[in-house]
C-alpha positions as CSV (number, residue, x, y, z in Angstrom):
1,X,11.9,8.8,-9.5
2,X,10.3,12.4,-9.8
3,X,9.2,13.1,-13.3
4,X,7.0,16.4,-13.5
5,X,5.6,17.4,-16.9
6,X,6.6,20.5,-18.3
7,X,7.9,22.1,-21.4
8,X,10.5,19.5,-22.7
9,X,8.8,16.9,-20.9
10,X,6.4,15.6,-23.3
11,X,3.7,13.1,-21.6
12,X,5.5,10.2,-24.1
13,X,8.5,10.8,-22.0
14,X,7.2,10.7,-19.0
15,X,5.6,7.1,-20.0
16,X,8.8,6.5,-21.3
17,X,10.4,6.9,-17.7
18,X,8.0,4.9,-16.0
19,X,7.5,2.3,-18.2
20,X,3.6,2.2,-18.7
21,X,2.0,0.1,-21.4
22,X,-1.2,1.8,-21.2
23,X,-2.2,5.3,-19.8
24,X,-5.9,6.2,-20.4
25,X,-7.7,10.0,-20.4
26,X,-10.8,10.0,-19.4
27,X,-12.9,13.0,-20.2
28,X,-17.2,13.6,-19.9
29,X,-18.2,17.1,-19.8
30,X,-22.0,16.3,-19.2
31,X,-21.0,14.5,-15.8
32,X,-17.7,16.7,-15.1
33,X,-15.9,13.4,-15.5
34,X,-11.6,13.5,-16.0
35,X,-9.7,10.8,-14.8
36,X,-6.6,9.2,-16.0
37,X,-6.2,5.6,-16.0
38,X,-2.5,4.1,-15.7
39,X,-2.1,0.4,-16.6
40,X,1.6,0.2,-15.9
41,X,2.4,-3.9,-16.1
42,X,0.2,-6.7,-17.2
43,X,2.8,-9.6,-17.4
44,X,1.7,-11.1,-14.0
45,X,-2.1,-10.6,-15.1
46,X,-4.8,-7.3,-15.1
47,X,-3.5,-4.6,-13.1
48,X,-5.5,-3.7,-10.3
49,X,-5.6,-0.7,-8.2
50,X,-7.5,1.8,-6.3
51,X,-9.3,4.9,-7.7
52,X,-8.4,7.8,-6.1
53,X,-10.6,11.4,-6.5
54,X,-8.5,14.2,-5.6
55,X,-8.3,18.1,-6.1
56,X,-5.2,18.2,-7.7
57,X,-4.2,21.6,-8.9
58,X,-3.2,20.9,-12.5
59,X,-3.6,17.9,-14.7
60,X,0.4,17.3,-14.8
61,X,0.3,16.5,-11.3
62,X,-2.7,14.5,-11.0
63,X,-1.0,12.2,-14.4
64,X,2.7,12.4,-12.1
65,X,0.3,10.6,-9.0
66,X,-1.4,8.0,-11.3
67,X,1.9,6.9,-12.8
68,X,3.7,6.6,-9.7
69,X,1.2,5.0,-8.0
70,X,0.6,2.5,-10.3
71,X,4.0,1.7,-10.8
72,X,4.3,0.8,-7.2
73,X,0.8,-1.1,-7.5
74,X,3.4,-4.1,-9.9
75,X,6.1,-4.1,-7.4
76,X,3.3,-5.1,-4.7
77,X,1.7,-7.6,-6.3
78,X,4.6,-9.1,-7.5
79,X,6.6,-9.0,-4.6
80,X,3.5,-10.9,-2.5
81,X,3.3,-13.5,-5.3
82,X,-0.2,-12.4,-6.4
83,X,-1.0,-12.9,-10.4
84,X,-1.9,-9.5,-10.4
85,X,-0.4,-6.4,-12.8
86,X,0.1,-3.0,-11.6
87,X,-2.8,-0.1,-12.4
88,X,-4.0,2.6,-11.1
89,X,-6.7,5.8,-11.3
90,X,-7.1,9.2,-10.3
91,X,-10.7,11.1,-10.7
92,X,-9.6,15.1,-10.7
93,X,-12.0,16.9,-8.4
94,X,-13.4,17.3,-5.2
95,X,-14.7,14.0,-3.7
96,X,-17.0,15.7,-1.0
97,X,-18.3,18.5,-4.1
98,X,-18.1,17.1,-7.1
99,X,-19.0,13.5,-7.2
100,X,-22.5,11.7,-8.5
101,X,-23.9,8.6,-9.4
102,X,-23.9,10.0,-12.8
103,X,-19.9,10.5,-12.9
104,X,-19.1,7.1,-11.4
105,X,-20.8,5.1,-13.6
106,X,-19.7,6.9,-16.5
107,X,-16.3,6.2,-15.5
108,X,-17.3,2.6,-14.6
109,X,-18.3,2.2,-18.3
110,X,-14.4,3.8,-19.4
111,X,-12.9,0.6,-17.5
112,X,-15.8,-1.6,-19.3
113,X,-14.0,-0.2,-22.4
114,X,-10.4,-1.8,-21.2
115,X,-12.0,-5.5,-21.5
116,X,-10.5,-6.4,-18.3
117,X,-6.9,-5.1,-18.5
118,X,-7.7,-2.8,-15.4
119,X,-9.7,-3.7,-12.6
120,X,-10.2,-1.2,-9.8
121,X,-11.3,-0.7,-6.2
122,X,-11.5,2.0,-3.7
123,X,-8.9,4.5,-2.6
124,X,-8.4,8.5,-0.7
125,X,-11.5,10.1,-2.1
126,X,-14.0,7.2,-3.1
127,X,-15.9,4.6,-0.9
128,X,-18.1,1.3,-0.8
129,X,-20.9,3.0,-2.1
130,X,-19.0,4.5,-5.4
131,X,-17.7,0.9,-6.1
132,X,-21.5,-0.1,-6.1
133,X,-21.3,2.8,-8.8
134,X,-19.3,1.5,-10.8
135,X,-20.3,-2.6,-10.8
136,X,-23.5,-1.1,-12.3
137,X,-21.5,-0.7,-15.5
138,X,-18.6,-3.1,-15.3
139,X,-17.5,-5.9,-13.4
140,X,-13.8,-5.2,-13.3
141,X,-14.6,-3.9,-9.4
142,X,-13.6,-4.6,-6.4
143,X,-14.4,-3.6,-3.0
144,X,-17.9,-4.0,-3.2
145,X,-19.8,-4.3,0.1
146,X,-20.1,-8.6,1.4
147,X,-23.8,-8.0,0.8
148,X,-22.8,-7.7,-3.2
149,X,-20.9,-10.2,-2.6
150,X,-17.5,-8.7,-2.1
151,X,-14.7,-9.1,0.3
152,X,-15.5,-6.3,2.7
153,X,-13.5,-4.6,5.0
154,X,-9.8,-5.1,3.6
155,X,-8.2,-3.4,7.4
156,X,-7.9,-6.9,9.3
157,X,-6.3,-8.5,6.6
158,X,-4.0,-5.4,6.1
159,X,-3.5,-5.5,10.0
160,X,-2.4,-9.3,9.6
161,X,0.0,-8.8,7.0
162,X,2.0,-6.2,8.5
163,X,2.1,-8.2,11.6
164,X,3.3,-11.1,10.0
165,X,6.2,-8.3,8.5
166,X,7.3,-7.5,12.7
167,X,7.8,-11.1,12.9
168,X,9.5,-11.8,10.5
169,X,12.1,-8.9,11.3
170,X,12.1,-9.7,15.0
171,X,13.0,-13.3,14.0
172,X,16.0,-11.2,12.0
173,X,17.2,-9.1,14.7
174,X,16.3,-11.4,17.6
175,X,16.4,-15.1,16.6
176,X,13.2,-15.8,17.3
177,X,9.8,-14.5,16.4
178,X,7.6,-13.9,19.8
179,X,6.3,-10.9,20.2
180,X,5.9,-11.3,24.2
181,X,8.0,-8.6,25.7
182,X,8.9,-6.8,22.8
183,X,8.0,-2.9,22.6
184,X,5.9,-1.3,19.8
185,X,5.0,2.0,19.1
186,X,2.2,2.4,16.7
187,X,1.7,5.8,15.5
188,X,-1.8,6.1,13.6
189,X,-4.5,4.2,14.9
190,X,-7.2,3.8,12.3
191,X,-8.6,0.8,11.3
192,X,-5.8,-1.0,10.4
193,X,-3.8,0.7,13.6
194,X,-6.2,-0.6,15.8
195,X,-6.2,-4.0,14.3
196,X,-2.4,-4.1,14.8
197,X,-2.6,-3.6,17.9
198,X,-5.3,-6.2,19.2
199,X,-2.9,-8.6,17.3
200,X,0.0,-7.2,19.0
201,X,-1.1,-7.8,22.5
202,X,-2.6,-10.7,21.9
203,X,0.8,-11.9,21.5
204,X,1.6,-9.9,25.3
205,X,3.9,-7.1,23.5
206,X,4.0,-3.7,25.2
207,X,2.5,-1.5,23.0
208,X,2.5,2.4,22.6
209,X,0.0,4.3,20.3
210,X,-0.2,7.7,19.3
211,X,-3.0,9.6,16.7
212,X,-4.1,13.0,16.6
213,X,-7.8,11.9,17.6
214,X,-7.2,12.2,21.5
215,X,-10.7,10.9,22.3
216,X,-10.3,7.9,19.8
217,X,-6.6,7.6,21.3
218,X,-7.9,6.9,24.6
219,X,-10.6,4.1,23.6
220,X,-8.1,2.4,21.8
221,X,-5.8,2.2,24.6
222,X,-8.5,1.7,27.0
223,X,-10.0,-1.9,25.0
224,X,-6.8,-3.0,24.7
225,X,-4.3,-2.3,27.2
226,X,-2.1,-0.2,25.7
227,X,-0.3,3.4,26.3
228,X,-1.1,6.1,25.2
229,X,1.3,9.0,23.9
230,X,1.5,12.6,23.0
231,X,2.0,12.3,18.9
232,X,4.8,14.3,18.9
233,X,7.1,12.5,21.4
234,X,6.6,8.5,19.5
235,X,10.1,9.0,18.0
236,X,11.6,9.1,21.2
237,X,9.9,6.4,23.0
238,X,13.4,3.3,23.8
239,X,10.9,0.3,21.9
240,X,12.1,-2.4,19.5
241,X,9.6,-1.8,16.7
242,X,8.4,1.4,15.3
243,X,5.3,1.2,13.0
244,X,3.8,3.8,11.4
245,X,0.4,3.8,10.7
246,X,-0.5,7.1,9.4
247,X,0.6,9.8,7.3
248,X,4.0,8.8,5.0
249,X,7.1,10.1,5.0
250,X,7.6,10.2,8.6
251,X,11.2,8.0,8.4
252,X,13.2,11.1,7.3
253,X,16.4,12.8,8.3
254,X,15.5,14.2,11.7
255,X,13.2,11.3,12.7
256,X,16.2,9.0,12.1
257,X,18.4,11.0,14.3
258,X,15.6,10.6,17.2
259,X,14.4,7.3,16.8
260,X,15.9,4.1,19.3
261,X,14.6,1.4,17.8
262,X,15.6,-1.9,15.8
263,X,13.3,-2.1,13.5
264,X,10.2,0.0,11.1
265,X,7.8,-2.1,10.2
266,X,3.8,-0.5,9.6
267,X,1.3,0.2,7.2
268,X,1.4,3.4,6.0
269,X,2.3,4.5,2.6
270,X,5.8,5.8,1.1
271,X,7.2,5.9,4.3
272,X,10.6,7.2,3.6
273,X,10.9,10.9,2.7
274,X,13.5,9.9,-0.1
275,X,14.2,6.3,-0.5
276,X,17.7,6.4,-1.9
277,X,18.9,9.2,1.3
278,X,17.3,7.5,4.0
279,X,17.1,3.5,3.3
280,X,20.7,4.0,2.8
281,X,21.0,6.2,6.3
282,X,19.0,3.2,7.9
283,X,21.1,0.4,6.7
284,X,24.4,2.7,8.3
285,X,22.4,2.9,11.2
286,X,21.5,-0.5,11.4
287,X,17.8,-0.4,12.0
288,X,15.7,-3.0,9.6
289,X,13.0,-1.3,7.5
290,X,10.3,-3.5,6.0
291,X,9.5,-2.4,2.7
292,X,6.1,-0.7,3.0
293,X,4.6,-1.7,-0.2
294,X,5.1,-5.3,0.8
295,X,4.1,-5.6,4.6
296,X,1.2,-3.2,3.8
297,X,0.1,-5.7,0.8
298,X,-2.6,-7.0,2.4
299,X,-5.8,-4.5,0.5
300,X,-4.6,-5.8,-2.6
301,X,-4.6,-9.3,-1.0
302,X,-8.0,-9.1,-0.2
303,X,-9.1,-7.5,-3.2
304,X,-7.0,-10.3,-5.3
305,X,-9.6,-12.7,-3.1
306,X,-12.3,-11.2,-4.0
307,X,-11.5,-11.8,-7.6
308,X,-10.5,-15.3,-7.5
309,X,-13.1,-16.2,-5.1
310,X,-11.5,-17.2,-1.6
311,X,-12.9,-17.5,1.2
312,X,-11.3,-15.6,4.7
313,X,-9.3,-17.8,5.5
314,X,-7.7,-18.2,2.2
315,X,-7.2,-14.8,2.4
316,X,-5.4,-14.8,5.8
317,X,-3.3,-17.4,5.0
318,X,-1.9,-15.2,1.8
319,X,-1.3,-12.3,4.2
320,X,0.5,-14.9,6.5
321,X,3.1,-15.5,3.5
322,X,4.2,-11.8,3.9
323,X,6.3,-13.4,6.3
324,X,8.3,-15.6,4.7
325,X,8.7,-12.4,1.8
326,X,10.0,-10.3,4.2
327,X,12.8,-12.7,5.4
328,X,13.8,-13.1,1.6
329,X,14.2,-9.6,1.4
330,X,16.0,-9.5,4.6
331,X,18.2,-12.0,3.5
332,X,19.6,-10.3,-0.1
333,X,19.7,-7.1,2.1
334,X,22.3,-8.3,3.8
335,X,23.6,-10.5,1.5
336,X,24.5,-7.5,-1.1
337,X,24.7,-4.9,1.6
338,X,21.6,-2.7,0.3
339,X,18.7,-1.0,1.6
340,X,16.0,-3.1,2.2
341,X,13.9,-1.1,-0.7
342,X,16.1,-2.1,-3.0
343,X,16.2,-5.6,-2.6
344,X,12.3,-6.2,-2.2
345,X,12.8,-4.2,-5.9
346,X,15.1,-6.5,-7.3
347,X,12.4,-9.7,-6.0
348,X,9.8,-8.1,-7.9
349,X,11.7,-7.3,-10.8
350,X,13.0,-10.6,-10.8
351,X,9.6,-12.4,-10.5
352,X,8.2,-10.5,-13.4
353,X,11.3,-11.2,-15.9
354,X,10.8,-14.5,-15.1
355,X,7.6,-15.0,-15.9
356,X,7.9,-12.6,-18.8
357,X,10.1,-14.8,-20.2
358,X,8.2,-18.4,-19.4
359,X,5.4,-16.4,-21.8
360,X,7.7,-15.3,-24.4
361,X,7.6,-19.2,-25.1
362,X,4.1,-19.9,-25.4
């Protein structure tokens, strides 16, 4: 849904559109502070999500950002069974310029004011070190560094959960969920790409990477026996499974023309250029998508862990049950005959009417 504001499009209506139960405005002029807070569904429990600090040219555009996001932050959480609402936050201003102590913890002490109906974490534009910030004021944080006692580095778990997504649409496509043989092209090999694919050929698939950091390219491939490719020739690679790891919106109309595969499964973010255009022009073409905002679950799994207090394994064993949520999406996909999007939608909408209504009784 694109909702921009603008004369006749009041911020009410925009809320309106989304459905938000709470949007927050932030504003400090001794620090430089303005941030927006969006707490978009609490029926599961607080809404969590990252806060993001970035230079967004005018204020409609950063409040269009938090709204969305934290809309899609519900549909994660409810879709991986977590007890977790949908929230998010966006800082406007330069994250390399215009950050300070100062302006994090006096936005840590603006969540302190929600009493625990928003807890938040990192995201683009903020680190470790600004969540350390922000626990100075409030302990509705997540993300801290193990020696604080938080969960650390969320990429393996992240990694795991998207894995368990592949496997759960190769067991689709190809009756059974080994990965040995099978051919993968990962495109983006950051943390959580490189993770992937140490998982990958641990289970003996062929895999194929591709990132625009040559030299970090080749070390990948290098450690762990994969192939390296130019970026721009991934969507032509013959493989069973692309993943995209990177930048979003790389699934679009000319991609989908190129690309030979069964199945997209991988962690990036929002990666169809227009959901309703091409998840539809997937399911005609018959290649599987897994829903990003499930597979990719796995940050908010660990930050959910962090919270309750679990220990790694518990953690990995929540990532594992991305698999079986990703054949029940599967599953009503075909059943209805709709893009996979849209059932993994319905799930989560489900889930939370559900439990809305088991509270409606208390």
């Amino acid at each position: 849904m694109s909702v921009i504001l603008s004369e006749g499009n009041s911020i009410f209506s925009q809320l309106s559109s989304f459905g938000h139960q709470k949007v927050v405005f932030c504003s400090d002029p001794e620090t430089g502070l303005r941030a927006i807070i969006a707490i978009h569904d609490t029926t599961l429990g607080p809404s969590l999500g990252g806060t993001r600090m970035w230079a967004y040219k005018t204020e409609a555009e950063a409040l269009h950002d938090v709204l969305r996001l934290s809309r899609g932050m519900t549909y994660k959480a409810s879709i991986t069974g977590l007890n977790l609402g949908g929230g998010k936050a966006v800082i406007i201003g330069d994250s390399r310029n215009d950050k300070s102590e100062a302006l994090m913890r006096r936005y840590g002490k603006f969540i302190k004011n929600l009493n625990g109906s928003f807890i938040t974490a990192e995201d683009v534009g903020t680190t470790p070190r600004d969540m350390e910030y922000i626990r100075m004021e409030t302990e509705h944080v997540t993300g801290v560094p193990e020696s604080l006692g938080g969960s650390g580095d969320p990429s393996p778990v992240t990694a795991k959960g998207v894995f368990m997504g592949i496997k759960a649409c190769v067991k689709e496509v190809y009756g059974t969920d080994s990965l040995a043989g099978r051919t993968v092209a990962v495109q983006g090999i950051g943390n959580v790409g490189e993770n992937l694919v140490q998982l990958l050929r641990q289970e003996n698939a062929k895999v194929y990477i591709s990132d625009i950091n040559e030299d970090r390219l080749r070390s990948v491939a290098k450690k762990f026996g994969a192939e390296a490719v130019a970026n721009n020739s991934i969507y032509d690679l013959d493989v069973d499974i692309y993943a995209p790891c990177a930048l979003g919106a790389t699934v679009n109309s000319e991609t989908i023309e190129k690309l030979k595969c069964a199945i997209i499964a991988g962690a990036a973010n929002n990666q169809l250029a227009d959901e309703t255009i091409h998840g539809q022009l997937l399911l005609e073409k018959g290649i599987i998508y897994a829903p990003d905002y499930l597979i990719n679950a796995g940050g908010l799994i660990n930050c959910y862990s962090e919270i309750a207090g679990f220990n790694k394994n518990r953690t990995m064993q929540l990532a594992e049950n991305i698999y079986e949520a990703t054949r029940n999406v599967l599953k009503k996909s075909k059943n209805e005959n709709i893009p996979t999007h849209e059932a993994a939608n319905k799930i989560a909408e489900q889930r939370i009417a559900d439990i809305r209504r088991i509270k409606a009784t208390y």
